[in-house]
N, C-alpha and C positions, 0 to 999 in steps of 0.2 A: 466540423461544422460549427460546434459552439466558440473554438476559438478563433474562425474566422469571424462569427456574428459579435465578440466582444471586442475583437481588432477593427471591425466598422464603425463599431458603437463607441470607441474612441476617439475614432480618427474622424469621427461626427462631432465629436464634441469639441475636439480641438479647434475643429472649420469654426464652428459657432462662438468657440471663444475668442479666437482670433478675430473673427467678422465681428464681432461686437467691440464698441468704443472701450468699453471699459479693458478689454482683453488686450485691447491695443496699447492704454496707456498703463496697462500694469507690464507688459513686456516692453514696453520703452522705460520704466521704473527700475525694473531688475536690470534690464541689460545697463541702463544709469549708473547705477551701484557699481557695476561689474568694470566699470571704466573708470568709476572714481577710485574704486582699491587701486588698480593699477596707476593710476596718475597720485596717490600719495607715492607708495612703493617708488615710481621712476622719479620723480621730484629728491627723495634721498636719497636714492644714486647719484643723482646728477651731480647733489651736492658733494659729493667725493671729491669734482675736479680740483676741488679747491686744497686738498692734501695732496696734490701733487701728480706728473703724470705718472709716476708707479703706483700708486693706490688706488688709481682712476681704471686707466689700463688692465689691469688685475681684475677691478668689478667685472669689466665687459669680457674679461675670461672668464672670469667663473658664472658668470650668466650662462654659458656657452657649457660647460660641464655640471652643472648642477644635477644632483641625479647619478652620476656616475659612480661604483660601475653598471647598476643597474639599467639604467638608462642611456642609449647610446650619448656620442658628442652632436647637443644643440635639439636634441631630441624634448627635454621640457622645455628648451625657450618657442621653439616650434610647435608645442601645446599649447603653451602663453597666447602664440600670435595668432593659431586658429582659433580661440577663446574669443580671441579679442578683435579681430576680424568680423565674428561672429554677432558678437555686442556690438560693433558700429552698424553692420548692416541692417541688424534687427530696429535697432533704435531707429538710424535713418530712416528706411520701412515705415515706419507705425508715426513715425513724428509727419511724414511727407502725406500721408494716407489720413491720419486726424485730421491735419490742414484742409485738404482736399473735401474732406466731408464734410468742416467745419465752412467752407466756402460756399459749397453747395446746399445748406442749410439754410445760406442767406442770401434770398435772390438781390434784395435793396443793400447789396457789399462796395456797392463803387460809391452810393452815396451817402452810407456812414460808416465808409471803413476806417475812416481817421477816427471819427468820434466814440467806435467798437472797439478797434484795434487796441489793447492795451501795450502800454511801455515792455513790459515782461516777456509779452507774445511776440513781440516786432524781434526784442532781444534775444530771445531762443532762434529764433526763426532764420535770423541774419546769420547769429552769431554760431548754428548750427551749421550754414554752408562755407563761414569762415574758417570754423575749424576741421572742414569735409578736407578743404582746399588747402588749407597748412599744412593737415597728417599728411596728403601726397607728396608736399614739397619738404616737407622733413624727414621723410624713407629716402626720396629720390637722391638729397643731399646728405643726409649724415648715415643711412644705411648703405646702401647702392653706389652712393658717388656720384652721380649721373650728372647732378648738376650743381656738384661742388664746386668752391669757390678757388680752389687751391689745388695741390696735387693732392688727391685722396691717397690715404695711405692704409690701405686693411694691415685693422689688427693695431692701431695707432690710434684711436679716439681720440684723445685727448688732445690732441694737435689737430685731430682734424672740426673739434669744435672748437679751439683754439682759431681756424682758418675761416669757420664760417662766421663768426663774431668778429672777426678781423674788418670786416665791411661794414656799409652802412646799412644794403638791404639787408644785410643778414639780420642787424640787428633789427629793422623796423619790421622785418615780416614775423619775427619771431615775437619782439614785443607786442604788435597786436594781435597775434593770434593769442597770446597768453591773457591779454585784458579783455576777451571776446570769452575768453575760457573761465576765467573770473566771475564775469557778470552770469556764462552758463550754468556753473556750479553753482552759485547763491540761489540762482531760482531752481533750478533743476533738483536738489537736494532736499529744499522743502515739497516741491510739488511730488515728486518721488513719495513722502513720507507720507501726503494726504493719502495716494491713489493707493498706496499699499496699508493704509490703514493704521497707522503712527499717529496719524496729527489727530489734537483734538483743542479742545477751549484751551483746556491747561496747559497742554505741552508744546501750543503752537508757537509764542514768545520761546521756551528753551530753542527748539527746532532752527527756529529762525534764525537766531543767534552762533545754533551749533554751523549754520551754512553758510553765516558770515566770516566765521573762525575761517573754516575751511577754504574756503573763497581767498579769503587777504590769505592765509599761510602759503597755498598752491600760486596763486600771484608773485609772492614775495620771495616763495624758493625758487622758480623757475625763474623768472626775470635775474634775480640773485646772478646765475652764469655771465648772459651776457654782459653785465653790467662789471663784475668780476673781472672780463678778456678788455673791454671798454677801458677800464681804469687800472690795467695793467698790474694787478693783484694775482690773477691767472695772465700768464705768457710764456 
């Protein structure tokens, strides 16, 4: 009986954290983080291709064994990806559901939503369905194959980003989902830092600064590929 009444008295408190703004915007904070490690991490992979496809090739196996022998084949990359699965949905969640109550807050929205609407908010907002839309179309092509440009070839990356950079949409959807992810980071990194309790007078100028770093590096190593297959440095 008492440890059902303190497994209620949790799972009460969670509702209440969750249903409260602030509960919203701190799990869209964490799960934020939780994507930015990964998008440093996969940004220096990527930069691999450029030592060639046996150095490349090789990462994406050992991605694939990491762990072993403890860990079966693909078993931590398939931890990774339910991790991270988990952080998009949570965040999408909480960012679509703040919007949502942040609209309903304001009955007079249609006739000062330009003059309300800040630069930042327009930019998360857009630039958060840009990149809902790119992760699809970047599993579909360079995990899956499905709607690769070329002959996919499992177990070949490096030829097979080789193929999708080979095009012109490859390159335009890629570059702008990466400068959509640029402008996300800058803001999303400092706003992260408020809601979790970082920012203050003093540290607001470092912050800002530390998510500008971030921002131009994550821009400049990810574009870095295509541009690499473009000018025939990578081929």
């Amino acid at each position: 009986m008492a440890l059902a009444t303190r497994t209620d008295r949790r799972s009460s408190l969670a509702r209440t954290v969750w249903n409260s703004s602030v509960g919203k915007k701190t799990v869209m904070a964490v799960s934020g983080l939780i994507m930015l490690l990964y998008l440093v991490v996969h940004m220096i992979g990527n930069l691999k291709i450029f030592f060639g496809p046996d150095e490349f090739n090789h990462y994406a196996h050992w991605l694939r064994t990491v762990g072993e022998p403890f860990m079966h084949y693909e078993w931590t990359l398939w931890a990774i990806r339910v991790v991270l699965v988990a952080a998009v949905v949570a965040h999408a969640v909480s960012a679509y559901q703040l919007s949502r109550r942040d609209l309903r807050a304001r009955p007079d929205r249609y006739v000062h939503r330009r003059a309300r609407a800040t630069y930042a908010t327009r930019t998360m907002r857009w630039g958060g369905v840009i990149l809902g839309l790119f992760l699809v179309w970047h599993l579909l092509d360079l995990t899956t194959g499905t709607v690769h440009s070329g002959g996919f070839q499992e177990g070949h990356p490096y030829q097979n980003v080789v193929d999708t950079f080979s095009t012109w949409y490859g390159n335009a959807v890629y570059i702008v989902a990466v400068l959509a992810l640029g402008l996300h980071v800058r803001h999303g990194f400092w706003s992260a830092a408020q809601t979790l309790g970082a920012g203050s007078r003093t540290r607001d100028r470092a912050l800002k600064a530390v998510a500008d770093v971030l921002a131009l590096l994550l821009t400049v190593g990810f574009i870095a590929v295509p541009v690499g297959v473009m000018t025939e440095v990578v081929s």
